[in-house]
Every structure is written in structure tokens, then in C-alpha cells.
C-alpha positions in Angstrom: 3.6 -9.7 8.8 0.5 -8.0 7.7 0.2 -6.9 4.1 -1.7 -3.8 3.2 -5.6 -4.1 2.3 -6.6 -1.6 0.2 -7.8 -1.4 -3.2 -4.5 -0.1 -4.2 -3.2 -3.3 -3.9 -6.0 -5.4 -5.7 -5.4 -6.8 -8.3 -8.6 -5.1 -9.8 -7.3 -1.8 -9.2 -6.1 0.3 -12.5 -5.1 3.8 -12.1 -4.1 6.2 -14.6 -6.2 9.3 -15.4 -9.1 8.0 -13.1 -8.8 5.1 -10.7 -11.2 2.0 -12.2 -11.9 -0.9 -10.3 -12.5 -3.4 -13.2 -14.3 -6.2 -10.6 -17.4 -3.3 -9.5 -17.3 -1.2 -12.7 -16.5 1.7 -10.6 -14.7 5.0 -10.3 -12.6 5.7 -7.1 -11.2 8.7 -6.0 -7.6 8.7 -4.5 -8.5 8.9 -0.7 -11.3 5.9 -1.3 -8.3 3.3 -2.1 -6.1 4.6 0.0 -8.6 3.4 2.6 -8.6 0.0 4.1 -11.1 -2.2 3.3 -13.1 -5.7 3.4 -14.3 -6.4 0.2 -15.0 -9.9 -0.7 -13.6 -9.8 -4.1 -10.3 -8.7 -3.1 -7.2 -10.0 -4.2 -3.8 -9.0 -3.3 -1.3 -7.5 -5.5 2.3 -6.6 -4.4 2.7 -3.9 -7.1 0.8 -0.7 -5.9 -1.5 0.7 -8.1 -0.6 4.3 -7.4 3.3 4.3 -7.6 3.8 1.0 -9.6 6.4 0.2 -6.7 6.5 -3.3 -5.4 5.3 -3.7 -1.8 8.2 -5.1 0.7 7.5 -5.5 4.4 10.1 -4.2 6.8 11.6 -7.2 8.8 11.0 -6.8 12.7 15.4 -6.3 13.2 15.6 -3.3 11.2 12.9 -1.3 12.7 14.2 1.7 14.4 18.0 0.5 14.5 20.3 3.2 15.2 22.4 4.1 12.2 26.0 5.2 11.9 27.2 8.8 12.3 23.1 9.1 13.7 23.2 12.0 16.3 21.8 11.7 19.9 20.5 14.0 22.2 22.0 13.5 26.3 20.2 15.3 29.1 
């Protein structure tokens, strides 16, 4: 399974009242790390810089599985 690669999941990524990217010495703007990327310097991070949430892929069996008590259309 693919991980995200973005610079909000770099490891060089801090983000707080402005998002710094401590490897290029630069200022990023929210939709520029959203973005994916191919940096050479990249190195992945499961935390996300934005939320602070710990990134978890979804295994393949529990993509759209039908849930209990879920509601269904018939034509």
C-alpha cells in the first residue's frame, strides 16, 4: 500500500503559525504541502504535520464493506 508523499509527512515539515520546512529553509503555504511531491530530501513521517494524527492505511477488505442497519436503494 502506498503511503502519502507530501511534505506534510516529512519529517522536515513543522507547522504551527507558518509551515517551515527545516531541510530548504523555507516557508510553505497550506495548499503547497498538501501537494504531492518528489523531493530528494524527503523522508517519511507517519505523524501528519497538519493534524498531528498518525497516518494508518485502510486494508484492501474493509474498503467499501456494507455496514449494519446501512440502507439500500432497489429499483
Amino acid at each position: 500500500m502506498s503511503r502519502p508523499h507530501n511534505c506534510r509527512h516529512c519529517t522536515f515539515m513543522t507547522c504551527g503559525d507558518a509551515n517551515w520546512c527545516s531541510e530548504h529553509q523555507k516557508v510553505m503555504s497550506d495548499y503547497q504541502i498538501l501537494a504531492a511531491r518528489k523531493c530528494p530530501e524527503w523522508e517519511w513521517n507517519p505523524i501528519d504535520a497538519l493534524t498531528l494524527k498518525e497516518w494508518k492505511p485502510v486494508p484492501p477488505s474493509e474498503k467499501g464493506t456494507v455496514l449494519d442497519g446501512q440502507m439500500t436503494l432497489e429499483v
